[in-house]
N, C-alpha and C positions, 0 to 999 in steps of 0.2 A: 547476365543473370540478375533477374529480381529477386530482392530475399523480400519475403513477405514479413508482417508484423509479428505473425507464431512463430516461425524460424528463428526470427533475431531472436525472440523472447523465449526460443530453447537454449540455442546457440548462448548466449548470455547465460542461463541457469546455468548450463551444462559446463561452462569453464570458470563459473564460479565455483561450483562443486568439484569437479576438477581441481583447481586451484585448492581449495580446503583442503580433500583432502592429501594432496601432494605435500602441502605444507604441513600438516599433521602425518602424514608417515617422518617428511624431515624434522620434527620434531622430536616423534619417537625414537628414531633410528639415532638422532644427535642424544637424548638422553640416553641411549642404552651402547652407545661408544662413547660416551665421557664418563661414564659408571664403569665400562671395561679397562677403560685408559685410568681412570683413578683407581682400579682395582692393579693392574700391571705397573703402575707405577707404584703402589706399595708393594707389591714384591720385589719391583726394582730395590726400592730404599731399604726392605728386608734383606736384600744381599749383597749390599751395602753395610747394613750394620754386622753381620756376620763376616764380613773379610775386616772391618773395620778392630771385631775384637778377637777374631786369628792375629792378625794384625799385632797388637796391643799383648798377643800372650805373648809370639813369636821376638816384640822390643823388650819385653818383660824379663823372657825365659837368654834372652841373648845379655840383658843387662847384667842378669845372676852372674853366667858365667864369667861373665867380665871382672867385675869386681872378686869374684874367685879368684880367678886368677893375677890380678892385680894385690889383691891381700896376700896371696903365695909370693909376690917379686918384692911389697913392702913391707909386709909383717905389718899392717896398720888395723886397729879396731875400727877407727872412723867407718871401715869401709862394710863391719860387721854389722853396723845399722842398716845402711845402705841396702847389704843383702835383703836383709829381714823385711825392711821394706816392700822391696822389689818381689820378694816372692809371696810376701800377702796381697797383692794387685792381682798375682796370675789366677788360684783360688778363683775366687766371685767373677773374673772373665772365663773360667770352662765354665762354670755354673751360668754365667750369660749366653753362652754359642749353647749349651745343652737346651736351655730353654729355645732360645731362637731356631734351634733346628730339630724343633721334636715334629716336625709334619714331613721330613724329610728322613726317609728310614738308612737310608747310605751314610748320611753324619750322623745318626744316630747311632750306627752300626760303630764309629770311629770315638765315637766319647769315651768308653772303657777305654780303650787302649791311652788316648789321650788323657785320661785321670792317673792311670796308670803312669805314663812316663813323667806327667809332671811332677807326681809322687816322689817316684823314681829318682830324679834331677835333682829336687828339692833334698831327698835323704842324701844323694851322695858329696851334694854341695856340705849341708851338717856334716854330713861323716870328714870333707876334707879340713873344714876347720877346726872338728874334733884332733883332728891330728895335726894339724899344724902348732894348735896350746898344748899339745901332749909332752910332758918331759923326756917319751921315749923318742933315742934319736933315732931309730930306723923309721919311729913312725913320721915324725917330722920330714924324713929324706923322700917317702914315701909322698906326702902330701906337695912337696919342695918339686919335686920330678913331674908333679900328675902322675901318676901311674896306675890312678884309682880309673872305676868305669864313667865319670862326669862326662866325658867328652863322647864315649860314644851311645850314654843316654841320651846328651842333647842334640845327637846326628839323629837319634832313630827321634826325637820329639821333633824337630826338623821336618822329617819328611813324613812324619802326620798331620804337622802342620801345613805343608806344602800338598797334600793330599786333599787337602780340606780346601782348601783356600781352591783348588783347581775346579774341586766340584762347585763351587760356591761362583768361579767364575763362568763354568762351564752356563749353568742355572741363568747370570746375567745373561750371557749370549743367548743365550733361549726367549730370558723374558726380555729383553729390549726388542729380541723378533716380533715376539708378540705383542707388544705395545704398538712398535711399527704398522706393522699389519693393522691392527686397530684403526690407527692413524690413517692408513692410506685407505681402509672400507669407509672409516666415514667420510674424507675426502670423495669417496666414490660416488657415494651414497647420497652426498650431498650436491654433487658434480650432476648426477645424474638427475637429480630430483627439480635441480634450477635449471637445469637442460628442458625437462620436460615441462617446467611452469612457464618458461620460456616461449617456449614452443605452444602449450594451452595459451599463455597468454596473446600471443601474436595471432593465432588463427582467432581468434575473440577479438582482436583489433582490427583484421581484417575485416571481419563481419561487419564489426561496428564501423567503417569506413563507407563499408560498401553499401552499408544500410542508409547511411546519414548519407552518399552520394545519393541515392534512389530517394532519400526524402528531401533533398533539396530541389531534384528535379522535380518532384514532385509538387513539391512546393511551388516554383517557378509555372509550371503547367498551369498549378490551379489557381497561383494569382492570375494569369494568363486569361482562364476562362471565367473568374469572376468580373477581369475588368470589362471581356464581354457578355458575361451575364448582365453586369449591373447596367451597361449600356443597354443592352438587348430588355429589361427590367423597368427602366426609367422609359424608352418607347414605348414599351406595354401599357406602363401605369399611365404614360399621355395620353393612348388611346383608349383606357378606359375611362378616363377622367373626364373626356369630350365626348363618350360613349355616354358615362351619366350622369352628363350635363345634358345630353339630348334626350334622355328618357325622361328626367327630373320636368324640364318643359315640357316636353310630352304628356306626362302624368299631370303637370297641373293646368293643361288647356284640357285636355279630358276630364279630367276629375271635378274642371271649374263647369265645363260645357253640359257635363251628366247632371252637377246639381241643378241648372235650372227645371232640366223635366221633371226630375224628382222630385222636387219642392212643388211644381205641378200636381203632380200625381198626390203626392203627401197631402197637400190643398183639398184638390177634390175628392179623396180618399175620405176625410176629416169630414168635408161636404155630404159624402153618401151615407156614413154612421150618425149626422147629424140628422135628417132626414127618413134615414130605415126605419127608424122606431113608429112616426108616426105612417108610414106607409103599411108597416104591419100592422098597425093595429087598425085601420082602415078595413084590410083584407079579411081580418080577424069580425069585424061587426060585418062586412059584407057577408062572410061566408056563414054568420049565425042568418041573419035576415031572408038573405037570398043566396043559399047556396049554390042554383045554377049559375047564377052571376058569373061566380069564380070562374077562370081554368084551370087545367090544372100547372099550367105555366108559371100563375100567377102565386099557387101553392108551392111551386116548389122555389121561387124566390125569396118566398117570405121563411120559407125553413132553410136554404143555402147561401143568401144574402149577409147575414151576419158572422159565418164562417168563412166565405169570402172577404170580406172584409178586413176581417182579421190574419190571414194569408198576407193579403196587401198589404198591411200595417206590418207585420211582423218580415216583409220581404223588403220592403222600404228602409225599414230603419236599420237591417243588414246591411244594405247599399248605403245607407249613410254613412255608418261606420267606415265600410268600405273606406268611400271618397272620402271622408276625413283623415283614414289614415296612409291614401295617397297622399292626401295634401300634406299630412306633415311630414311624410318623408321628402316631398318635397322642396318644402319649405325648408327641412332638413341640410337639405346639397346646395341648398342658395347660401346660409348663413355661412357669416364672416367666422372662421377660426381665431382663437386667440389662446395661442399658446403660454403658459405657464407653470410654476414649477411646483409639481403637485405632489399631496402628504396621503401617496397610496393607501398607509396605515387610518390615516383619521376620515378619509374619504369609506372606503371598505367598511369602519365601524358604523360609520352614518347610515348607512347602506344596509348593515347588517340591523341597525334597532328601528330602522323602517320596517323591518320585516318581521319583529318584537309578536305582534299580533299573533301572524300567521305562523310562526315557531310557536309558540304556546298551545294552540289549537293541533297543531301533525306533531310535535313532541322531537321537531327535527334539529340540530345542531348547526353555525356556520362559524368554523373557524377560520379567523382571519390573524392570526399571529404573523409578525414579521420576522426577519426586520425584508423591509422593501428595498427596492433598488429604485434610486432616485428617476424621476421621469417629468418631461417638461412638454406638454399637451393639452387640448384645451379641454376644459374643464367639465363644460355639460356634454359633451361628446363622449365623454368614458364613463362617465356619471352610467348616463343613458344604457352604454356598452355593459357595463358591470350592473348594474340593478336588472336589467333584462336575463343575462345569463346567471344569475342569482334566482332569480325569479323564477326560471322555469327549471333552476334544480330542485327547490323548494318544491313547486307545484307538481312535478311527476316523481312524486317517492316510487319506492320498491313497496306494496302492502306487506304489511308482516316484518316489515325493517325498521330501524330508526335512521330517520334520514340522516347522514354528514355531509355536509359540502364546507370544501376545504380551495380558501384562496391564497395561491403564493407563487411568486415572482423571482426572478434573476435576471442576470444582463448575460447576453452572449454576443458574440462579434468580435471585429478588431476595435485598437483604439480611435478614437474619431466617426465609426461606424456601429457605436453599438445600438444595442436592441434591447428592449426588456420584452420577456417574455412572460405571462401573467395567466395561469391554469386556473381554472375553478372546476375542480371537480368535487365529483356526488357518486354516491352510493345506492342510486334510483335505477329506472325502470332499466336504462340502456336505451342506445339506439342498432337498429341491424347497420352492420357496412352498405349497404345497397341505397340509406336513403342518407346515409355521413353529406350529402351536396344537396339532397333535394331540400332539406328541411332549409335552406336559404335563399329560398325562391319564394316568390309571390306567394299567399296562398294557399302554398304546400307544408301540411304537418303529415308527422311519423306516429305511427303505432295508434294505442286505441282512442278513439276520440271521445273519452270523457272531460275533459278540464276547458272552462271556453277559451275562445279563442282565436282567432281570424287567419293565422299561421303568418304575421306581417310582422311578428317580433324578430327572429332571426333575421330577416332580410332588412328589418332596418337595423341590426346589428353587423351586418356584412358594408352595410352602403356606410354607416360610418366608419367603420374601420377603416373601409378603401379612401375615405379624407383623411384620416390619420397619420396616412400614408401604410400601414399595417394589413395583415391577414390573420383571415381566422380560421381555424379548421377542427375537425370533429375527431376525438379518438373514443371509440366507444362499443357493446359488444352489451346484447339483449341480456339484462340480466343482471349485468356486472357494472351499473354506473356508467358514466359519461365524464368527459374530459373536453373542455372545450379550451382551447391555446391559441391564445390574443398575442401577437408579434408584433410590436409596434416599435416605431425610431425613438431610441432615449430622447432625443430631443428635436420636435416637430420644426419642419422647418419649412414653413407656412409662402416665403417668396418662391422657393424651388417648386413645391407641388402647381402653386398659381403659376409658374412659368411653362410648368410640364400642361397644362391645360390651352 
């Protein structure tokens, strides 16, 4: 299975998101079970403190009687403090369990009675002491015996208190269940939620395994097929190299052999305009004097001979051009490279305030802002390259636009193989895709032919390039500007190209 580049790049979205929010439910589900568990935990400790001050009546209410009866076996005052002590503690503890259990209506229901007996307790304990200081002795025997109700007040305060205390425990067991429970939903909740990130996570590792295997092979492949690209590339570029090296001589044994006729022609051309004039005007007294004289042969020379001539001249010094600018392209492919390490930025300005003039005149714009990427190339060779595709952004505006032509660079490739690549585009006419190859031919220009021009700029922009060791090519669409993208080696390396030839 191949996973493609959208797959991974769902797959990856998809278990990020996942991931969120898995961990955003476990965050909420952890904040809203430690909010329940800190809530059960204070009812824990709520019923806690309520067994705590049952608790505290129950040593309170058991301490009175003690000392009762302890004051009955010693007849000691000491021990009458003691009381009075002990039973102003019990007081302000019902009044602490009343408050603590008013949400709870079953100890609620149990507080009267529990007011009541400690009331109760508390009068019959006064009442035995009252009889114990009494100087009556039946009452003293009375108090001496217990025979009063104390003891079985404090039986029936006993089992309110044990009444209370049961509910109170019963209540714990309930809420320690539910704290538990708490405890084990979040344990669940949380078990289950790093179960599943788990699980999102791993199937996201696989991917990304599987992906990163399929790009390393991939990888491997395409170094594969670059190394024989670049072989299959370097053959190329040899046979075009000796390709136009054979054309360059070619062009300049033709282009040298054309000028002698021409320069002929030019000669005697020069010769017959030196001479017309007095042959017309010959004809011209002839044909006042003695009209029959004339033919009409000799009439129509005298009015197509200077029109002719002019044809000649005018067809001649096209052809000179021509051959001229065979010759310097040939002259071109002979010259010695000398590569060096060029200031893209100050070269381009130079470039651009050559062209000072004719921007003031079309109202057109060239910006060349950097920053560049360094490049090491020969000198007049890109000069050439770059004022020519300059040149003719400038010179085919859009009418009705204000021209922009915009130059700027980057390196791409590996290390040790890089490239700068260098655009210049414009905002003009366009070219159609149909003629994106031909305008780099001899010759051959695109679109309308107003602007001069001999159509030998591009093609001598291609034949340097291909010494640069670089290509050029056309991105472009009638209408909508032109893009012309110059590929050349960061750094020329002038023995290899001469070896490749």
């Amino acid at each position: 299975m191949t996973i493609s580049d959208r797959y991974f790049q769902r797959v990856v979205l998809a278990a990020m998101a996942a991931g969120f929010i898995l961990l955003l439910f476990a965050g909420i589900a952890a904040v809203l079970s430690a909010r329940r568990s800190h809530e059960d935990a204070g009812l824990v400790n709520h019923t806690y403190a309520v067994q705590q001050a049952l608790g505290d009546v129950t040593i309170y209410s058991e301490r009175v009687e003690g000392i009762r009866r302890g004051y009955l076996l010693l007849n000691s005052d000491k021990m009458l403090a003691k009381v009075h002590a002990s039973m102003r503690r019990i007081g302000p503890l019902v009044d602490r369990i009343a408050l603590l259990t008013r949400d709870n209506p079953v100890q609620q229901a149990r507080i009267p009675r529990l007011r009541a007996l400690v009331a109760e307790h508390e009068a019959s304990v006064e009442a035995t002491f009252a009889r114990a200081a009494s100087d009556d002795a039946a009452m003293q025997a009375t108090a001496a015996f217990g025979i009063d109700r104390s003891i079985e007040t404090m039986d029936r305060l006993r089992a309110v208190l044990n009444e209370m205390y049961r509910e109170e425990a019963r209540l714990l067991t309930v809420r320690d269940a539910e704290s538990q429970a708490s405890a084990d939903s979040l344990y669940l909740t949380l078990g289950l939620t790093g179960t599943l990130i788990v699980a999102v996570m791993g199937a996201a590792l696989w991917v990304i395994l599987r992906y990163t295997d399929d790009l390393n092979r991939s990888q491997d492949a395409l170094r594969g097929l670059n190394t024989g690209l670049e072989d299959a590339v370097a053959a190329r570029t040899a046979e075009l190299s000796r390709a136009n090296d054979e054309i360059q001589r070619f062009a300049y044994i033709v282009s040298h052999d054309l000028r002698s006729p021409l320069v002929n022609v030019m000669g005697f051309t020069a010769e017959l305009e030196s001479v017309i004039e007095p042959i017309t005007t010959l004809i011209d007294r002839v044909d006042q004097v003695a009209p029959e004289l004339v033919v009409a042969e000799a009439r129509a020379a005298r009015d197509e001979m200077p029109e002719a001539i002019r044809y000649i001249r005018t067809s001649t010094a096209k052809m000179d051009r021509l051959i001229n600018a065979i010759l310097r392209l040939s002259r071109e492919g002979r010259r010695s490279l000398t590569p060096a390490p060029l200031d893209l930025a100050a070269m381009l300005a130079a470039i651009r305030d050559s062209f000072a003039h004719r921007l003031i005149e079309t109202g057109a714009e060239i910006d060349v802002a950097g920053p560049f990427a360094p490049l090491v190339s020969d000198r007049l060779a890109l000069e050439q390259i770059l004022s020519n595709l300059i040149e003719n952004a400038v010179k085919y505006l859009q009418p009705g636009r204000q021209g922009r032509v915009a130059v700027t660079a980057r390196t791409e490739g590996v290390r040790g193989r890089e490239r700068v690549v260098i655009d210049v585009a414009d905002n003009g006419r366009g070219i159609a895709p149909a003629d994106h190859e031909r305008i780099f031919e001899l010759f051959r220009r695109a679109g309308q032919q107003d602007q001069p021009g001999e159509g030998l700029g591009l093609a001598h922009v291609r034949a340097l390039t291909y010494r640069l060791g670089g290509v050029i090519t056309c991105i472009s669409s009638p209408g909508e500007g032109s893009t012309f993208r110059l590929s050349l080696p960061a750094v020329l390396n002038v023995e290899a190209k001469e070896a490749g030839r």
